[in-house]
Structures are given as C-alpha cells and as structure tokens.
C-alpha positions as CSV (number, residue, x, y, z in Angstrom):
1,X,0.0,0.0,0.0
2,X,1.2,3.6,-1.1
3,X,2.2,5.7,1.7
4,X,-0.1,9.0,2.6
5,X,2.0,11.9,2.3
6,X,2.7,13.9,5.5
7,X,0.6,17.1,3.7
8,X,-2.3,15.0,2.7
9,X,-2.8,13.3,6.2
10,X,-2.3,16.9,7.8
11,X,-5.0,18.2,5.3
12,X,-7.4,15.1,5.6
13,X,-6.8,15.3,9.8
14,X,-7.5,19.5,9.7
15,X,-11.1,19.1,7.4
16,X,-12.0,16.2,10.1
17,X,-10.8,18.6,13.1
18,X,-13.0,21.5,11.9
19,X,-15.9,19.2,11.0
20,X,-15.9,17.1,14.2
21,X,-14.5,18.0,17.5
22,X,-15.9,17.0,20.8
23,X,-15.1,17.2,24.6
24,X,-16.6,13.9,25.2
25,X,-16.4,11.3,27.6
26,X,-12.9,10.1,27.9
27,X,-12.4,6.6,26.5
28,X,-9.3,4.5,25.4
29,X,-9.4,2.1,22.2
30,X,-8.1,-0.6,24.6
31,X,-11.4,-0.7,26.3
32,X,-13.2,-0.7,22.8
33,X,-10.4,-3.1,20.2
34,X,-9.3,-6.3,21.6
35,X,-5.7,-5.3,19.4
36,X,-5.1,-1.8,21.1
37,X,-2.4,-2.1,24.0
38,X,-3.6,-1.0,27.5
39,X,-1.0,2.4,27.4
40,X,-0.2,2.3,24.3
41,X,1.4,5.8,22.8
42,X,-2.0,6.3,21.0
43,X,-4.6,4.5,23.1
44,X,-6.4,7.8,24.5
45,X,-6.4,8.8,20.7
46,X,-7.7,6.0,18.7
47,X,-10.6,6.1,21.8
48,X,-10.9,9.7,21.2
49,X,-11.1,9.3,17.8
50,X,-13.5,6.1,18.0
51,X,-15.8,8.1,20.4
52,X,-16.5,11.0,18.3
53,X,-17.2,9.0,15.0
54,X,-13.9,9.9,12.6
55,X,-12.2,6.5,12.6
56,X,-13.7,3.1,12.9
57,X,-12.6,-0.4,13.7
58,X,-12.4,-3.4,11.0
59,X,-15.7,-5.7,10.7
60,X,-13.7,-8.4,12.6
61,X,-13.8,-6.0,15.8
62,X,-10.2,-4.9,15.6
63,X,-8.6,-1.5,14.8
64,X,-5.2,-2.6,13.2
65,X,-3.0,0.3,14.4
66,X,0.0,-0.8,12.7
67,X,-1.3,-0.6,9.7
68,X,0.6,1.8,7.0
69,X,-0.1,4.6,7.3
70,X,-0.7,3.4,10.8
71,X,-4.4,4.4,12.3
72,X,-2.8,5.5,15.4
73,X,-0.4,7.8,14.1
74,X,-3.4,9.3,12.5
75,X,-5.4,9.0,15.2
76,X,-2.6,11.0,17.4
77,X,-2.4,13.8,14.8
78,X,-6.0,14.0,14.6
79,X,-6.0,14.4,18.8
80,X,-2.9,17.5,17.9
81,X,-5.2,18.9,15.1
82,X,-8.3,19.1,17.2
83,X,-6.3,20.6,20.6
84,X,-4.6,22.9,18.0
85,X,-7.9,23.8,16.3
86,X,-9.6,24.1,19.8
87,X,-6.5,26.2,21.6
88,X,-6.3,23.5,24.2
89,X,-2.8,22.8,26.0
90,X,-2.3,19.1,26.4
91,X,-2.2,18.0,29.6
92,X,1.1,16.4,30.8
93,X,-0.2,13.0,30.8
94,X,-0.9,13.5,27.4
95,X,2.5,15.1,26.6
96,X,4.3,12.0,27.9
97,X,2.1,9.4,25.9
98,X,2.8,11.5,23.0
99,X,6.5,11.6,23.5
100,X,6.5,7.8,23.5
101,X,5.6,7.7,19.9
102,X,9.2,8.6,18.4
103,X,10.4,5.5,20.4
104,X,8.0,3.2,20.6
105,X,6.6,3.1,16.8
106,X,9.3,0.2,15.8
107,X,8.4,-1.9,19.0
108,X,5.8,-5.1,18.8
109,X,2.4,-4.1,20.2
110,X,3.6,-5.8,23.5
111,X,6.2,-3.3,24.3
112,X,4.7,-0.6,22.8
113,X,2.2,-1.0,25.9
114,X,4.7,-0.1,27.9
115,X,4.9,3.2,30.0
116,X,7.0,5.7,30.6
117,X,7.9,4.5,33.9
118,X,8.6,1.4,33.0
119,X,10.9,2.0,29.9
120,X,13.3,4.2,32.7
121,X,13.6,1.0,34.9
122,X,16.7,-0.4,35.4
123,X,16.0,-4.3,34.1
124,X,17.1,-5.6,37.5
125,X,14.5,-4.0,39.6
126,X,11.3,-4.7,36.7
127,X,12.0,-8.3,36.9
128,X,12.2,-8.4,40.7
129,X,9.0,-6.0,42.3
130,X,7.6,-5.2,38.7
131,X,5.5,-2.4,37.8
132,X,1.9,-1.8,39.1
133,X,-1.1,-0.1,37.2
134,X,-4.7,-0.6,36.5
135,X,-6.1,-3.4,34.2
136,X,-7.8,-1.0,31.9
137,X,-8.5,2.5,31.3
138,X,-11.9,2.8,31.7
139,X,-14.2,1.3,33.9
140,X,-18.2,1.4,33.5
141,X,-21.1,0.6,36.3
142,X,-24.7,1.2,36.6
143,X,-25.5,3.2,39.0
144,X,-28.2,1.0,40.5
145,X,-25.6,-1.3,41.0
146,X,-24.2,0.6,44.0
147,X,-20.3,-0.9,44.1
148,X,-18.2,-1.6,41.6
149,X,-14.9,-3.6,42.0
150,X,-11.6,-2.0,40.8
151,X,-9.0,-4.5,39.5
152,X,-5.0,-3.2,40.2
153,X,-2.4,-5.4,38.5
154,X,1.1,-6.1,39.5
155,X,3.2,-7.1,36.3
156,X,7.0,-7.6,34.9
157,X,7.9,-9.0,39.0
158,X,6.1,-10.1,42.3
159,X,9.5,-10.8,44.3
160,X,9.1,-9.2,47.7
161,X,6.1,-6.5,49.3
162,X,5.2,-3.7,47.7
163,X,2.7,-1.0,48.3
164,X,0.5,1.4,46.2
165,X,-1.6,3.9,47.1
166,X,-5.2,4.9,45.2
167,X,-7.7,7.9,45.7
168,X,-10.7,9.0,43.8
169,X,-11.4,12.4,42.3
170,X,-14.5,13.7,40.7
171,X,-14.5,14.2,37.2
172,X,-18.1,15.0,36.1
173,X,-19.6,13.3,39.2
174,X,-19.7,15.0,42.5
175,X,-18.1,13.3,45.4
176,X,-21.2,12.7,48.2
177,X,-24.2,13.2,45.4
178,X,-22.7,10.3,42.8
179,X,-19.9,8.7,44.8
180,X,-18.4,8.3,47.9
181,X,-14.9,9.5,48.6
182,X,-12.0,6.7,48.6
183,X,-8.3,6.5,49.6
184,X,-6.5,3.7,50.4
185,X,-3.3,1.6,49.8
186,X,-2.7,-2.1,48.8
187,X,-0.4,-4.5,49.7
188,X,1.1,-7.1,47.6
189,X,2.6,-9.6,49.8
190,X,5.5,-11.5,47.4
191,X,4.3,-13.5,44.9
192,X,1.1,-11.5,44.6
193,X,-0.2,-10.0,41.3
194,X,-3.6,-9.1,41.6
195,X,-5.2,-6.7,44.4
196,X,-8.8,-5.2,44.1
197,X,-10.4,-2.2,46.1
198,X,-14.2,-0.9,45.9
199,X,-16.0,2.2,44.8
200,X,-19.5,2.8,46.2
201,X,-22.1,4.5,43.7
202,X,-24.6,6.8,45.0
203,X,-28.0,5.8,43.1
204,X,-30.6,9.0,42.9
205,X,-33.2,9.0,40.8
206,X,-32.7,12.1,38.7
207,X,-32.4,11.6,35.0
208,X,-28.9,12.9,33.8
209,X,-25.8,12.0,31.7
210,X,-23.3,9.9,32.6
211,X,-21.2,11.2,35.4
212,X,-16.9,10.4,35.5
213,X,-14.9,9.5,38.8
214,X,-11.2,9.6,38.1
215,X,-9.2,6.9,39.4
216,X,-5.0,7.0,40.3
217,X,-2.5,5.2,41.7
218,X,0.5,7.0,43.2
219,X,3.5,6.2,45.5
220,X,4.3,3.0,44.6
221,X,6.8,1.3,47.5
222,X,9.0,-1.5,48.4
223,X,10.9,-1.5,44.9
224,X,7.5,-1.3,42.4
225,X,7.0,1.3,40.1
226,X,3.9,2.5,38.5
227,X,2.8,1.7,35.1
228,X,0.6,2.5,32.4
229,X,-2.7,3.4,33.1
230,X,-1.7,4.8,36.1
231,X,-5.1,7.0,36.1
232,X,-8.2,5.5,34.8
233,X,-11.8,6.6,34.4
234,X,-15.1,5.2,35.9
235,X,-18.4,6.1,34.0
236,X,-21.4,6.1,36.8
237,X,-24.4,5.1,34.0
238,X,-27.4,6.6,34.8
239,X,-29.9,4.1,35.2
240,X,-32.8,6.1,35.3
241,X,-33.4,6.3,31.9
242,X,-33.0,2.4,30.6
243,X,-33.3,-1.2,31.8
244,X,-35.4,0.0,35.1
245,X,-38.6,-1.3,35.7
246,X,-41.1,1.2,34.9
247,X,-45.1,2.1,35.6
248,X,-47.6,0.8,33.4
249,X,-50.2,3.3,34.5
250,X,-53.6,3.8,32.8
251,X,-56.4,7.2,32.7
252,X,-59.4,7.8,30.8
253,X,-57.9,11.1,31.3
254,X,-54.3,10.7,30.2
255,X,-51.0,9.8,31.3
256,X,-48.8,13.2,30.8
257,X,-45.5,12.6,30.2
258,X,-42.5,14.2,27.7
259,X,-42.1,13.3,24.7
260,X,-38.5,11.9,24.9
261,X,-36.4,10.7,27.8
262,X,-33.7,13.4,26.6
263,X,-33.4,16.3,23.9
264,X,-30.5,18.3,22.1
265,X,-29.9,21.6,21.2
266,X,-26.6,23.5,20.1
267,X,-26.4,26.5,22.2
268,X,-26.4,28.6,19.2
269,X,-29.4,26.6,17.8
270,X,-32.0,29.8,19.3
271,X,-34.9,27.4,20.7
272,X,-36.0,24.0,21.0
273,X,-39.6,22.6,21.2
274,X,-40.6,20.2,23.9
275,X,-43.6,18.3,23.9
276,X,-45.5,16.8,26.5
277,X,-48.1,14.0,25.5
278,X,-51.4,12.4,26.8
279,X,-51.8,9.0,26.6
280,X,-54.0,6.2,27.4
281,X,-57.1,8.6,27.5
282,X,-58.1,12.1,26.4
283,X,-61.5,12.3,27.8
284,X,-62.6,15.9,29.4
285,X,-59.9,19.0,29.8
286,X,-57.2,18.5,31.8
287,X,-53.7,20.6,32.5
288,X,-50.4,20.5,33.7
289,X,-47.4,22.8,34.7
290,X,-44.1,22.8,33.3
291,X,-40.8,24.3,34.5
292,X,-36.9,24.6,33.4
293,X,-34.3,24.4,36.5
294,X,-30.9,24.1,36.8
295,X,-28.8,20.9,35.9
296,X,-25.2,21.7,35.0
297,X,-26.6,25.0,33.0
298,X,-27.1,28.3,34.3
299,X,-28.4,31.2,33.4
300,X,-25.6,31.9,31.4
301,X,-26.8,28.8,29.2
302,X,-30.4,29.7,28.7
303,X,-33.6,31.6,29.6
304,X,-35.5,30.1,32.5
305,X,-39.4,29.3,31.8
306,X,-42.4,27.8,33.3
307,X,-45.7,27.9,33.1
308,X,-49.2,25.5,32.3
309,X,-50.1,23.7,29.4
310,X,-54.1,23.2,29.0
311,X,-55.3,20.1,27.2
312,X,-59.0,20.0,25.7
313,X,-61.1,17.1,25.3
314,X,-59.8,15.1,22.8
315,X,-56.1,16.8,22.9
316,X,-53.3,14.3,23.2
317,X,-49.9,16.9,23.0
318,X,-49.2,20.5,23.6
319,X,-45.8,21.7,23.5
320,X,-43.4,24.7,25.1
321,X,-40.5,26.5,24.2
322,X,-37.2,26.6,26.0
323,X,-34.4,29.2,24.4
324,X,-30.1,28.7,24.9
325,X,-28.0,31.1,24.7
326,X,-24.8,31.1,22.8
327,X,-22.2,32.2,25.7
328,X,-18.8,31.9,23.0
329,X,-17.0,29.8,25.8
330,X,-15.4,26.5,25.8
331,X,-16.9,24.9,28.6
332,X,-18.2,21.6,27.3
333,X,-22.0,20.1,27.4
334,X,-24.4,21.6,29.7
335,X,-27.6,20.1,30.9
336,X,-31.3,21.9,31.8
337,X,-34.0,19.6,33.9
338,X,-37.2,19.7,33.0
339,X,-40.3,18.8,34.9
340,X,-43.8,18.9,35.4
341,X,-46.3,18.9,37.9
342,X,-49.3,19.6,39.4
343,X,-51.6,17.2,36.9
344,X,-55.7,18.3,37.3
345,X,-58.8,17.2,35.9
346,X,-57.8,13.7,36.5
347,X,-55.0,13.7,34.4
348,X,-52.0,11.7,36.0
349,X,-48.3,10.7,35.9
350,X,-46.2,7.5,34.8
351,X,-43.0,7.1,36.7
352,X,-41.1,9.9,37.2
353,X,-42.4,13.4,35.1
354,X,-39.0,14.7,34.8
355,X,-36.9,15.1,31.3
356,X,-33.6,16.4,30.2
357,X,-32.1,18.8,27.6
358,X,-28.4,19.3,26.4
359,X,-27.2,22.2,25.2
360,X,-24.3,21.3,22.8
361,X,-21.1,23.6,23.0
362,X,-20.8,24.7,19.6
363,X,-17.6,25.8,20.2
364,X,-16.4,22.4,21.0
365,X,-18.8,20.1,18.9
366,X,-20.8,20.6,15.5
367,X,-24.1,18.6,16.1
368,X,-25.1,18.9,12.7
369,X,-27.4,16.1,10.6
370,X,-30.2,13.6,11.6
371,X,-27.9,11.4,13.8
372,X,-27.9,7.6,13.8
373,X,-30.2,5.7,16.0
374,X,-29.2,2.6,18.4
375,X,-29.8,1.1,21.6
376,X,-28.5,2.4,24.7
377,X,-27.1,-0.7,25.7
378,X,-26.7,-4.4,24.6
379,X,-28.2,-6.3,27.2
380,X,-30.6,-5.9,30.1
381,X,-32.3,-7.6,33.2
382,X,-35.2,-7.6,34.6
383,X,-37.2,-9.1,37.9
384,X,-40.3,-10.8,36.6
385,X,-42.0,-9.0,39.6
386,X,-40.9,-5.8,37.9
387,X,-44.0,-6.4,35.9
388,X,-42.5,-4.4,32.9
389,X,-38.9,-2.5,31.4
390,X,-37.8,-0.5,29.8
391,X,-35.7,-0.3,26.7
392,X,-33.9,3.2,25.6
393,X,-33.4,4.2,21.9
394,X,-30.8,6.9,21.4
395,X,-30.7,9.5,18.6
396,X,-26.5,10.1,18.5
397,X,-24.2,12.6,16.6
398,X,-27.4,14.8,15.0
399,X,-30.8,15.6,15.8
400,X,-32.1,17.4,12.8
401,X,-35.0,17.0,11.2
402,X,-37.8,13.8,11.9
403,X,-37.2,10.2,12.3
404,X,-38.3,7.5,12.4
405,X,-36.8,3.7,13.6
406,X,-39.4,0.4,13.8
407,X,-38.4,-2.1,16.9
408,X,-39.9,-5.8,18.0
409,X,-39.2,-8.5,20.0
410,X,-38.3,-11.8,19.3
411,X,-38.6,-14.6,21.6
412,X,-36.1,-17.1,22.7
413,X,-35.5,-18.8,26.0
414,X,-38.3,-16.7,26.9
415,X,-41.4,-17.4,25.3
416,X,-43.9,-13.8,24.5
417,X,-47.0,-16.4,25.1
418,X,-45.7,-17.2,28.9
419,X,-43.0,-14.8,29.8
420,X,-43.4,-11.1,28.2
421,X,-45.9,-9.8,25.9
422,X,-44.8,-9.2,21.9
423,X,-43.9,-5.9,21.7
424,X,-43.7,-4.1,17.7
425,X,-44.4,-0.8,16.8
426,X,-42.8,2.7,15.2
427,X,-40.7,5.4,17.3
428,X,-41.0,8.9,15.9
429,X,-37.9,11.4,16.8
430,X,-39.0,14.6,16.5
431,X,-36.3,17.3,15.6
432,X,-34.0,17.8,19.0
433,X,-35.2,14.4,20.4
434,X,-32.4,12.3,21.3
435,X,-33.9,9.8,23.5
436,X,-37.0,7.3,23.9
437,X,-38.0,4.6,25.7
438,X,-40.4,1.5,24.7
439,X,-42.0,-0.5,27.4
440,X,-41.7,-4.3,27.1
441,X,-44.5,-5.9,30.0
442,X,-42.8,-8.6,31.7
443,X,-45.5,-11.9,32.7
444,X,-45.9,-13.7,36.0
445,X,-46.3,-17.7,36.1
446,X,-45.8,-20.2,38.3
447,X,-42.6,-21.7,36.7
448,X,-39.4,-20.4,37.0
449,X,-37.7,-17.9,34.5
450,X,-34.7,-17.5,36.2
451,X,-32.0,-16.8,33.1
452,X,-34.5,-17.1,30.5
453,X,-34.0,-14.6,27.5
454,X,-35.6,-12.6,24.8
455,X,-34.2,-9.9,22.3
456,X,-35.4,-6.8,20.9
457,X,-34.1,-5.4,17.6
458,X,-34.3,-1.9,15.3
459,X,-35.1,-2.4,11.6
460,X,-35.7,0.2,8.9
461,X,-34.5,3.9,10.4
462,X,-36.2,6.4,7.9
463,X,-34.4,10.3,7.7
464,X,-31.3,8.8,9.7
465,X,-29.0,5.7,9.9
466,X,-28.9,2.7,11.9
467,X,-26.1,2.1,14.3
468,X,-24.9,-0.5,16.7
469,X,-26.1,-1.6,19.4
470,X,-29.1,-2.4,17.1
471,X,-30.4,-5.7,18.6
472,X,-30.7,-6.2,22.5
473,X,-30.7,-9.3,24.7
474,X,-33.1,-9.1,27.8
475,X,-32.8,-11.1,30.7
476,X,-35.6,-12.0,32.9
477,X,-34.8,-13.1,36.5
C-alpha cells in the first residue's frame, strides 16, 4: 500500500478537526479493540477518535494500528489537530504518551504498551517487584448497582512486598451526590499480582448524563514502580433512563408525560420545542405545569421558563419552548431539567415526570445532521416481579429533522405467550429528540424464569442511519 504523504494526512486530519470535534467522555481504544495495548502511545487517541465517529474499527472487531499509514499515528495527529484547532494545551499525561511515539513506533504491540515508567527501569529492579497499574483504562457501572470492583495489577515481577496507594477524584460526578470519597493503599505480599479495592455508587433518581470519577495510583513502594494506566476513568451510567422497571399506568384522562427521555440543542441553535403528550385517555380537559431548572446550566446557558399547558377534550400533545444562549466559551456540554407537575382534571403521571435537555457547545462540537439511531445498551435484566422495562433508543451525533426507527421482540429462551408480551411498533424522533423509551411488560407464572432470554431489535430507520447496538438481549430473572 502507497504511503499517505505527510501534507495530505495533515490536510485530511484538519477538514475532520474542523468538522468534528468534541469534549466527550474520555475513553481508550483498549477498552473498545481487543488489538489496542492497555498504554499504548496512542490509546487515548484511537478512543478519542473512535468516540467522536472519525475512525472506525475493522468488521472483525479490531482497529489494526499498525497498519501503514498506521491508524494510530493518525489518530494521534488528529488528537494534535483538534487541541490545535480548539486552543487546548495538552495535559502532561498526554505530553508523555505522545512523546513515547518517536520511540515506541518500531516496537511489537507488546512493548509498545509499555509506560514511561517502566521504559526508565533499570532491568534488574522490573523483573524483581515489577510495575503496578490498573487493568484497563476505563471502567463502567450502573449506577443501580451501587459498588463496583476496581482491579490493580502487579506485572513484569512479584518478588518481595510492595505497596501502592489509590484515591478518587470527581470528574463529572460530584463526590457525596454520585460517589463516595475513597483512599487507600494495597499490599502485595511476594508472589502476589492481583489486588482489588471498591468504589461505592450513590444511586438517585434524577435523570442525567453519565457522570466520570477519576481513578489514580500513586506512590508505589517497596521496589515497584507505577505503570501504564496509572489514572483511569469510571463512568457512573445513569440508570434512570433504561433497563429500570417502569409504571404501566392507565387514565381515561391521560397519562402526561415528555415526549423523549432526553433532547439536544446546540447553544447557538436559538430554541428547542418540547412536547408533553397524553396517553392512554383524552377524555374531558385536563392541564399540567411545566418548568426549566438548573442541571449543569445556568443562566448563562439559557432563559429560565415555566408555566401551564391546558389540554382540551380530545387533545393528546401540547408543547413549550425553551431558548439557549450562545455564551462563546469553551466549557463543554451543559444540561437543563425539565419537569412537570401539578396534573388536574384527572389527568396523571407515569413514573417519574421529569426530562432532560443538552445544550451542545458549539464551540467544541458541531451537532449537525439527523444522527444515527441505536440502543443504549446491549443487554438488560429484569425481575419478573418488575412487571415491565424498559428499553432506551438513542438519537446520536445529530438531531435534525424527523425520524423514524421500527423495533420488536423476538422470543427465545423466553417465550412472548408465557413470559413477556410481543412488543412491535414505530418510534418517531421529533427534531432535537435524542432519546425514547419502549415499554416491554414482563409476565408472571408459576414456573421459574430465572435466566430465561428474549431480544429486541431496530429495523428500517427512515431520515437517519442505523447504528450498533441495534439488537438487544433481555434477561428476565
């Protein structure tokens, strides 16, 4: 294969830079490709990179980053085009990774893994304590799940004890709301490898995005070093918008609720309409108030409103108006809670009434296009008590203009004559709609379903295209 020239990549990397930047979630390729080294030189950027849609893994599941022109030498440059682009000054984390490249790029995959630390060890003292570091760079939980387990690995040497110590810092989460604050240090004993420590969630039952805790290990004892990742993320995933068990409510009167579970708006996108629908029933008038608060915006973000909306006989939506403001800072994603309350004429709610709007930074992200469409997660569980779940769809990377996705289940294990009922039917995304859920009811019987499974799928997205996660497997215990 013919070699890229240095000019063209620059070129090709600065018309992706100005098309697509983001201030995402942080995520390494390791955690995504099975063929990306844990610490590699360009692990950060190939995740980077995967994360905001610009470069994309084989159909065998792998990246191939040493492929000429290698994809991680691209995906790095990309990563300097964007902070260039953007005015950001690299962290020094980031500095050192890069640094590696010069001297790492003839290495095998193995020992291009390797860190910085580790590459300034003196042979004798990495093959008698070794090196310690976290097993990956990014960790995930659900926040219902309330702990999550930490794995720290102790490589290259286990003669003699060593010592490390960890502590937690909030990244997007805040420490006492999401998490709970955590320092310790673990001992490996000689001859030890693996040690583990614990994280406890905070579960609430606000609907927001997915909050960060930053992990780190530091003075590493007893003849250990530390390696690469040395600092790893945790994503908290809010479980308040998918897999939790949900109200199946009825009223001849309606059931008010949003439209969508989330919306999306760039802040320079003026104003966004949100509609609230009646369901179930529309008999007689009923009405409902609405109100914008505070989530991670502030007035700086957007106009504050409230107010009623009054349903006729026969009505089934009315909508309101929210507008953003276009501040011309960099200061990532910001979110606005909406909620209503106060339901007359015997109108009522389902679950929580509560909903959630992003305001894009422009200045960091172009949300342009319809998006792609997927499912917010490949697999779920559910209590046959539970009585019912629910399954999020996800409008990503665009919310112009209507769409429209058809879903259905599909039995397996689980049979949709004894164990759930057979769900089919259309979403429609309305423009700025970026999330909605479908409700699968769940059946009780007298036999047990412990472990059985069914799936749910996405076929035939019209005005947008179809993305993966597109099939789902549902447990039902």
């Amino acid at each position: 294969m013919k070699k890229p020239s240095a000019s063209s990549l620059i070129l090709f990397g600065f018309s992706l830079g100005i098309l697509t930047t983001s201030a995402g979630a942080a995520m390494n390729g390791s955690s995504v490709f099975p063929d990306i080294p844990a610490g590699a030189y360009y692990d950060a950027a190939v995740g980077e990179m995967y994360g905001l849609g610009i470069i994309k893994g084989y159909s065998t599941g792998k990246f191939g980053a040493n492929d000429y022109v290698t994809r991680g030498q691209v995906a790095v440059m990309m990563q300097r085009l964007r902070n260039d682009i953007l005015g950001i000054t690299p962290s020094t984390d980031t500095g050192d990774t890069s640094s590696r490249s010069s001297r790492s790029r003839s290495t095998s995959s193995s020992s291009s893994s390797s860190s910085s630390s580790e590459e300034q060890l003196p042979s004798a003292v990495k093959a008698e304590a070794g090196l310690v570091h976290f097993t990956t760079g990014s960790y995930k939980v659900e926040e219902a799940k309330k702990t999550v387990t930490i794995d720290v690995e102790r490589y290259s040497g286990t003669k003699g004890k060593v010592t490390v110590d960890y502590s937690l810092a909030a990244g997007t989460a805040t420490e006492g709301t999401d998490y709970t604050a955590a320092t310790g240090t673990l001992t490996f004993n000689d001859g030890e490898s693996k040690k583990t420590f614990t994280v406890t969630i905070v579960d609430d039952t606000e609907k927001e995005e997915n909050q960060t805790i930053v992990l780190e290990l530091k003075n590493a004892r007893g003849g250990a070093a530390l390696g690469t990742p040395a600092k790893s993320t945790l994503s908290i995933i809010d479980d308040d918008l998918s897999g939790t068990p949900v109200s199946t409510t009825t009223s001849k009167n309606g059931v008010l609720v949003f439209s969508a579970t989330e919306y999306q708006i760039a802040e320079n996108g003026g104003t966004i309409t949100i509609t609230v629908e009646r369901n179930t029933g529309s008999e007689g008038a009923v009405a409902v108030n609405y109100a914008t608060s505070n989530g991670s915006a502030t007035a700086d973000n957007y106009t504050t409103v409230n107010g009623t909306l009054n349903f006729g006989a026969g009505e089934t939506s009315k909508t309101f108006t929210v507008t953003v403001k276009d501040n011309g800072d960099i200061s990532g994603n910001k979110t606005i809670k909406l909620t209503l309350s106060n339901p007359t004429g015997g109108a009522v709610f389902s679950g929580s009434p509560t909903s959630l709007i992003t305001v894009i930074d422009n200045e960091v992200t172009t949300n342009f296009g319809s998006g792609s469409i997927k499912l917010g997660d490949d697999n779920y569980t559910v209590l046959e008590s539970d009585g019912a779940i629910a399954i999020v769809v996800k409008r990503a990377g665009g919310t112009k203009g209507q769409v429209t996705v058809q879903y259905a289940t599909t039995s397996g294990t689980a049979k949709s004559a004894e164990d759930f009922t057979d769900t089919t039917g259309t979403l429609t995304f309305r423009p700025g709609e970026s999330s909605k859920v479908v409700v699968i009811p769940i059946k009780s019987d007298v036999e047990a379903d412990n472990g059985e499974t069914f799936s749910f799928k996405l076929s035939n997205v019209v005005g947008a295209t179809l993305d993966s996660p597109a099939t789902t497997s549902i447990e039902i215990q």
